[in-house]
Structures are given as C-alpha cells and as structure tokens.
N, C-alpha and C positions, 0 to 999 in steps of 0.2 A: 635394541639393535647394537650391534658389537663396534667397537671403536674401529675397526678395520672396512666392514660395511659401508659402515658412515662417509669412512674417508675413500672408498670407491664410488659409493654413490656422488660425493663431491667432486671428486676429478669430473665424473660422466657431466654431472652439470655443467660445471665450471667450461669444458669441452662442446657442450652441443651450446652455448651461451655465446663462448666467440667464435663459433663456427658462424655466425652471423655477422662477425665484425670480416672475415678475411674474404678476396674477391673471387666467387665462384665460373667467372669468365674463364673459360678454359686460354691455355696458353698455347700458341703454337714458336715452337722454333725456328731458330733463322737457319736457309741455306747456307749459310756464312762459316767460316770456322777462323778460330781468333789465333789458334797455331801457338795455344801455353806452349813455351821450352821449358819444362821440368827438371830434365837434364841436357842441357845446351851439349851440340858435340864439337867437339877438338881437332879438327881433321888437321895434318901436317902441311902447309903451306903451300898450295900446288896441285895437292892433291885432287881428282874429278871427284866431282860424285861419281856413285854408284847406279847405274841407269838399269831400268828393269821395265815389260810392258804390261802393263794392268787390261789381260785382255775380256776379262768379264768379269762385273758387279750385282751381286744377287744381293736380295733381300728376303732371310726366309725367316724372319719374327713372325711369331702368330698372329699377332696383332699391330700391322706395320701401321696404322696410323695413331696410336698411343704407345705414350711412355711412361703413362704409370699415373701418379695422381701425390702431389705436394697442397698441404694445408687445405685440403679439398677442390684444388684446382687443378683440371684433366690439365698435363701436357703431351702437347700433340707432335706428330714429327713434322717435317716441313713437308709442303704438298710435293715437289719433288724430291724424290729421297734418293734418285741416281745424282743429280747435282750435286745434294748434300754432301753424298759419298765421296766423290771425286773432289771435293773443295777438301773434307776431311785426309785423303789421302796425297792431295796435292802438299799435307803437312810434312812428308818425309822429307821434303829437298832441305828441311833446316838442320834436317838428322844425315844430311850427307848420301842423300838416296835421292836420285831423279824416276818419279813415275811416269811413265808415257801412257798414253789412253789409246790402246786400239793402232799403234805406230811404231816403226823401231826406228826411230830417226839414225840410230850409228848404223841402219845396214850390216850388224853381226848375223853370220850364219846362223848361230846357237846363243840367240840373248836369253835372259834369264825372264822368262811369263809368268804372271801372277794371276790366279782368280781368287778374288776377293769375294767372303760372302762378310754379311751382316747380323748375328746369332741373337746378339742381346742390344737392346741401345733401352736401358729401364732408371727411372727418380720413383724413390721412394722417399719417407719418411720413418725413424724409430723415434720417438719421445721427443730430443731434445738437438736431433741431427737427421741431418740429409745426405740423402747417399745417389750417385751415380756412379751406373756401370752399364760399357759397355765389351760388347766379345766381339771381335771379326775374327774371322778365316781365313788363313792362306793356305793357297794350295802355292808352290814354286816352282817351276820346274824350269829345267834347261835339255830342249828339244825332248826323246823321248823319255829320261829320266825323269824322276820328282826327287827335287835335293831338300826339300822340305814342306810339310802339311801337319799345321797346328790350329791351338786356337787363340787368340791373345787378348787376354783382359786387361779391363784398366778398369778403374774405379776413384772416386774421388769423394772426401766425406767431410759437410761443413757443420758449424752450427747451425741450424734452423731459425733464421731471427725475423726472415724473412721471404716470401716466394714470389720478390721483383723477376719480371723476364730476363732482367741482361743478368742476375744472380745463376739462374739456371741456365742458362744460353752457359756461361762459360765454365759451371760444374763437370756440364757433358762433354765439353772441350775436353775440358782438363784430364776427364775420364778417358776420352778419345786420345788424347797426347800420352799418356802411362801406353796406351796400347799398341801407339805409332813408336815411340822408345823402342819396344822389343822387336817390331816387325821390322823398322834401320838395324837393328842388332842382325839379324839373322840375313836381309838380304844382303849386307856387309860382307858379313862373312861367305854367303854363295859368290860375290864377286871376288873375293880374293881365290877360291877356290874355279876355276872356268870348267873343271870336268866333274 
C-alpha cells in the first residue's frame, strides 16, 4: 500500500473515531440577532435615519428548516423564521436605516418599500474552518418605480475548534451583518435620492 493510501486511509479513521467524541444533537437557532457592527456608521450629528417599510418577508430556501450540517451536527433555523427575519432586519437602525414592518409611520406619499426575500441562510464546514453565508433580496421601490433590486451576501469564516450554539448563533449574525452593511448602503442612498 502506497505511503499516500495509508495516510488517507488514516485521516478516514482518525475522522469516523472522533466523529463519536462530538455531539450529534442537532442544533437549532435562536430567533434573536446579536446586531455585530462590523462597520459601525458615522452618521453627522442630527442626522435622521433613514426610514423605509419592509412590506413583505418571503422565505424561498429549499430547505427552510436546515442550515447545513457543522462537525456532524444538523443546524436548524428557528421555528419562526418571519420573527427571525424581522429581528435580523430590525439590525439596520444601527446602520442608520429605520425599518418599519407593514406601516409608514412618517405618512410620505411616496416612502421608500422593501420586499425582502431570504435566498441563502447555509454553515458548512472545509477541513479546518467554518463558513457562514447568508443572501437576502431586496426589491426597493418608491411608489411605481424600482430604484433598486439585488441580492446581498455576507459570509463569515472562523476556525473550526469548536460547534458550541452561541459559536454559531453569532457566525450567522455576523454573516447576516456583512449583508445588513450593503442593504444601509443602498437604502442610504435611495433616501438621499427622493425621485
């Protein structure tokens, strides 16, 4: 047997040996979102946020109640995933963007509406790191126009040392915060912008 063989065959062992030490209880996520500031923003003194109404939240993952699978442990979304969602995007107001759910509290003729979808929310493992990523959708519009429709990722990638829940609870954050970053960027700029 070839010195290469050997040392695959060993990994396979060494691998299905502590797949027995790590805990196979699937994990599920918290409705909660912990609101990483990645890149904290600067707004000039006085300045409002930026107010916009988030008037529909879809979920079109193929598999909305997994997120993939770390050290052989399922992690699961939370059983409400409109909650989730709305907690996640209630992260904008620290990016200088106020979400409203279904309400235009400032009474503008022509506010700025969002529909949010949900594309990707995925943990994986490679070798020696972990990876989260997720994608949401914005559609933007103001009244009959659409001033903007993307899709915005984040991702976040640690060492693998360990797959405690609060470890991943706040990877997907953080994944979720890279993505809340662009989505303040852009509705930012439709507010300066009113036509």
């Amino acid at each position: 047997m070839s010195g290469r063989v050997a040392g695959v065959l060993a990994m396979a062992m060494a691998a299905a040996l502590s797949g027995g030490c790590v805990s196979q209880v699937p994990m599920t996520l918290s409705e909660s979102f912990s609101n990483p500031e990645a890149h904290p923003l600067r707004l000039a003194k006085g300045t409002p946020p930026c107010g916009f109404i988030v008037s529909h939240i879809a979920d079109t993952r193929t598999e909305p109640t997994l997120l993939g699978t770390v050290t052989g442990r399922p992690v699961r979304a939370p059983e409400d995933v409109n909650v989730w969602l709305r907690n996640v995007l209630s992260g904008l107001e620290s990016r200088g963007v106020s979400p409203h759910f279904d309400v235009n509290p400032t009474h503008e003729t022509s506010p700025l509406v969002a529909d949010m979808t949900l594309r990707m929310a995925w943990v994986s493992e490679i070798h020696t790191s972990k990876t989260a990523t997720t994608l949401l959708h914005m559609k933007l519009s103001r009244g009959e126009k659409v001033v903007t429709e993307r899709d915005y990722r984040g991702s976040d990638t640690v060492m693998n040392w360990s797959a405690g829940d609060g470890e991943l609870q706040r990877m997907v954050d953080r994944a979720f915060g890279s993505a809340l970053d662009q989505i303040a960027g852009d509705v930012r700029t439709a507010c300066r912008s009113p036509n």
